[in-house]
C-alpha positions, 0 to 999 in steps of 0.5 A: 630310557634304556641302560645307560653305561657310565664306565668300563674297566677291562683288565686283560682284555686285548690290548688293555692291561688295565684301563677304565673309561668314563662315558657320558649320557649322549655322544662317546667320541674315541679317538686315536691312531690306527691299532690303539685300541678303539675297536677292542673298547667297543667289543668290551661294551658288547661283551659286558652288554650281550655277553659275547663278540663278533670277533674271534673266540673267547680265548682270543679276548684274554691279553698274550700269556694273561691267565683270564680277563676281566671287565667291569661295566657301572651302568644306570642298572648296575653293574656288569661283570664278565670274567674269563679265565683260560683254560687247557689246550687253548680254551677258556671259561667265562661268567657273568655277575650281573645285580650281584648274580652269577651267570653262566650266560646272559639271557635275552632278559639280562641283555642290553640292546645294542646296535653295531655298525661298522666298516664290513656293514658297508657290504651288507647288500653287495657282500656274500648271503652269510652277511645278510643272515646274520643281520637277520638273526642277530636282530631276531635274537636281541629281540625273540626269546630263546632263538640264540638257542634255537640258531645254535641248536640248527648249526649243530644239527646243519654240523652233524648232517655234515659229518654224516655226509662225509663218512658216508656209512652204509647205512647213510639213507638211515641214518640221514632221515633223523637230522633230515627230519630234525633240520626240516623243523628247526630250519622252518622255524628260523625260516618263520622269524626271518620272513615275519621280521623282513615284514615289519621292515618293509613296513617303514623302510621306504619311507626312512629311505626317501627321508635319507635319499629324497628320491622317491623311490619304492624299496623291498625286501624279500626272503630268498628261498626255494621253499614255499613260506606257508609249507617251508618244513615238508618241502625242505625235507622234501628236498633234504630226501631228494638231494642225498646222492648230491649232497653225498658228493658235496660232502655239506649240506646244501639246502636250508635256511643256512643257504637262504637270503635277505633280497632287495629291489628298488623301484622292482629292480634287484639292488645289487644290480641296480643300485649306485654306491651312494643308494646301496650305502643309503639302503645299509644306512636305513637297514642300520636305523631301523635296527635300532628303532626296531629293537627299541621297539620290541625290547621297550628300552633305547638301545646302544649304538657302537659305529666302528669307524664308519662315520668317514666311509659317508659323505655329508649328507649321509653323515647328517641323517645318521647324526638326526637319527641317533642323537637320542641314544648313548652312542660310541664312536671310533675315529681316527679324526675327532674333528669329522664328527665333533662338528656333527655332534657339539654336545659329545665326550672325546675320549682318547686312546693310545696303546 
């Protein structure tokens, strides 16, 4: 059994000024009107879970003119605090009380599995690369100690080599080699994760495929790279030294796993190029439940499932193996129309939002 959260009090966050909701064990159904304030509900479970969104900026968080925000979740481990107070020239501050302790972040240790899936999820094998990655490493960081550290460590690095680039000093071939060699490190570290993660997916998303689809059909996933697995370092640095003049007249860095991606083949075949809208939809869905079974995995612990308005973007029959899938998780759901989903899940709360 994982956390289990049982209310949520945001105060000057988004479009709430001050609102608590109550949640039960099982299904959270939140319904209301287009811009009510359903999502901003689910981006409060992430913040008081993980401790950060996938929205904007901290900042951004805080209600107009509001001097900080604050949100306060009671959950069957206690509770959890997040504090956010703004600061000079559009920046803000935040900290964290979790079991009666200050924070400045929350650790993998501290954090609350959690799964999202929403409406842009649905692009996740026809949208661009970044879409993919970031399903790979937001998997990687609920789940390996210190990669959140290890992923930021890499963008400033990837920020840096960048800037390099586009002053271009005299001495730039010099200067290069250090965040060459520095990135070729980091980035084959990031680049093992990936590959060790597409692994275990491999393992069981087949068989979960032909289980939603009944088709039969074989699926893969591989990493799409131009460096060699066993040797990704030295040939990315390789490459890195190759590339300065071009990378020079980019003015970015072009190499790495930044520019790396997660592929898919059906049956062999790409599925981008091959796969209907009902199979690419089927994939995303199986890539979905096996995050979640995945994390609960590794972690020992259910996680929590927030499906942002996503359960009217599937038909019937999609709807029903979700429905199989997630029924013994504390899961929320956002909609305009309770009724689609009451249907699916008769033992469920409908909390109803208006601002």
């Amino acid at each position: 059994m994982g956390t289990v959260f049982t209310s949520l009090h945001l105060q000057h966050f988004r479009s709430y000024v001050d609102s608590t909701f109550e949640f039960n064990k099982g299904v959270n159904i939140i319904v209301g009107p287009n811009a009510s304030g359903k999502t901003n509900l689910l981006e409060g479970l992430l913040m008081v879970a993980r401790g950060g969104s996938y929205r904007g900026r901290d900042v951004e968080m805080i209600s107009f003119e509001a001097p900080w925000a604050r949100l306060q979740a009671e959950t069957s481990q206690g509770a959890r605090i997040v504090k956010i107070q703004r600061e000079a020239q559009d920046r803000s501050s935040k900290t964290f009380v979790i079991d009666e302790q200050s924070l400045s972040r929350i650790t993998l240790q501290r954090g609350v599995p959690i799964v999202l899936f929403e409406p842009n999820d649905l692009q996740l094998l026809t949208g661009s690369p970044e879409l993919r990655r970031l399903f790979l490493d937001d998997l990687i960081e609920q789940t390996i100690p210190h990669f959140g550290a290890l992923r930021r460590h890499y963008k400033r690095v990837v920020t840096q080599r960048n800037t390099l680039l586009k002053k271009q000093p005299r001495d730039i071939a010099e200067q290069l080699f250090v965040w060459n060699i520095r990135l070729s490190e980091l980035g084959g570290q990031i680049a093992r994760e990936r590959i060790e993660l597409i692994g275990q997916l491999n393992a069981q998303i087949s068989e979960l495929y032909d289980t939603i689809a009944a088709g039969g059909q074989t699926i893969e996933l591989t990493y799409t790279t131009q460096f060699p697995y066993d040797n990704y370092e030295t040939a990315l640095l390789h490459k890195l030294e190759l590339s300065t003049e071009i990378d020079v007249l980019r003015g970015f860095t072009a190499y790495g796993p930044h520019r790396d991606d997660l592929g898919v083949l059906i049956d062999n075949r790409k599925a981008d190029v091959v796969a209907s809208r009902g199979e690419t939809r089927t994939l995303v869905l199986a890539l979905k439940i096996l995050e979640l079974q995945l994390l609960e995995k590794l972690r020992g612990e259910r996680p929590l499932l927030l499906l942002d308005d996503v359960f009217s973007e599937l038909d019937s029959k999609r709807r029903q193996a979700l429905t199989g899938f997630v029924s013994s998780y504390q899961t929320f759901l956002t909609t305009t129309d309770a009724d689609i989903i009451l249907q699916h899940f008769a033992d469920s709360s409908v909390i109803r939002v208006a601002n």
